[in-house]
C-alpha positions as a printed Julia matrix, in Angstrom:
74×3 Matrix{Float64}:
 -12.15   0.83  15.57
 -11.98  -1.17  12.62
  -8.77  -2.34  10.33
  -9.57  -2.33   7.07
  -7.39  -3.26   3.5
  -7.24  -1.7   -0.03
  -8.75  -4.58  -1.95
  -5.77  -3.68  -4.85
  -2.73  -3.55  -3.06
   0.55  -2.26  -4.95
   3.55  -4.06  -3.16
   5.66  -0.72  -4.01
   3.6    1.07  -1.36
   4.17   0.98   2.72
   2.27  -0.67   4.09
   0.51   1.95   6.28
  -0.84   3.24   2.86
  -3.11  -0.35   1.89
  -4.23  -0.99   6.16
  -5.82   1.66   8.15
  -7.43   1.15  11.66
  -9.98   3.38  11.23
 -13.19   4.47  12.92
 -16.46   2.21  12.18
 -18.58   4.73  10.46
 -15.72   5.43   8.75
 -15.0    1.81   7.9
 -18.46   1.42   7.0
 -18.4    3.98   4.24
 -15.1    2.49   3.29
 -16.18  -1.13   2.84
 -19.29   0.98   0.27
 -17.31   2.45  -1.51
 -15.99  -0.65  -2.89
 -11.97  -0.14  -3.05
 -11.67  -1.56   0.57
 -12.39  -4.68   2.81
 -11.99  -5.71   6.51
  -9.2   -6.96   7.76
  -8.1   -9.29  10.94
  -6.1   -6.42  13.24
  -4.12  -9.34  13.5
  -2.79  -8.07  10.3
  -2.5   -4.51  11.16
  -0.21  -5.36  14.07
   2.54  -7.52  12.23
   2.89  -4.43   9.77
   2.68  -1.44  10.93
   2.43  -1.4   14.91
   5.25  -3.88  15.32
   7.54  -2.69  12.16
   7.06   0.93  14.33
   7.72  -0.15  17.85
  10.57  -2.18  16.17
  12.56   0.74  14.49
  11.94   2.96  17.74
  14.02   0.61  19.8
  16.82   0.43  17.03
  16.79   4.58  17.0
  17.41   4.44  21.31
  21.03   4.21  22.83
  21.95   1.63  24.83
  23.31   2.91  28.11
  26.73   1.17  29.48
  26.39  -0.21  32.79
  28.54   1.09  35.16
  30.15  -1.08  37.2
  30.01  -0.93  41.17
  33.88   0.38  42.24
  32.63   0.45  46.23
  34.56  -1.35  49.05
  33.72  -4.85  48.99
  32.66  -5.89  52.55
  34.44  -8.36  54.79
């Protein structure tokens, strides 16, 4: 797997739309084509893989703790 970047990148976009991890022959005609370039996955991660895992723990409900009503002992 490779991460590559659009080479013009419109800041209007998501980012998911301008950095792709993508498969090396894919990558490969990518980078040929002319309109992309590699990137460090470095890159990839602060974007889109964090920004995800980020907004999935925001969605999730806290559970209360309960607390313990037993007998204490003596």
């Amino acid at each position: 797997m490779k991460t590559i970047m659009k080479i013009e990148v419109d800041e209007d976009f998501p980012a998911s739309s301008y950095i792709r991890r993508v498969k090396d022959d894919e990558a490969v005609s990518y980078i040929n084509e002319g309109e992309w370039k590699y990137a460090p996955k470095a890159l990839w991660k602060e974007k889109i893989r964090d920004i995800n895992k980020d907004t999935k723990k925001e969605e999730t409900t806290s559970k209360s703790k309960k607390k313990n009503k037993g007998k204490k002992k003596i």
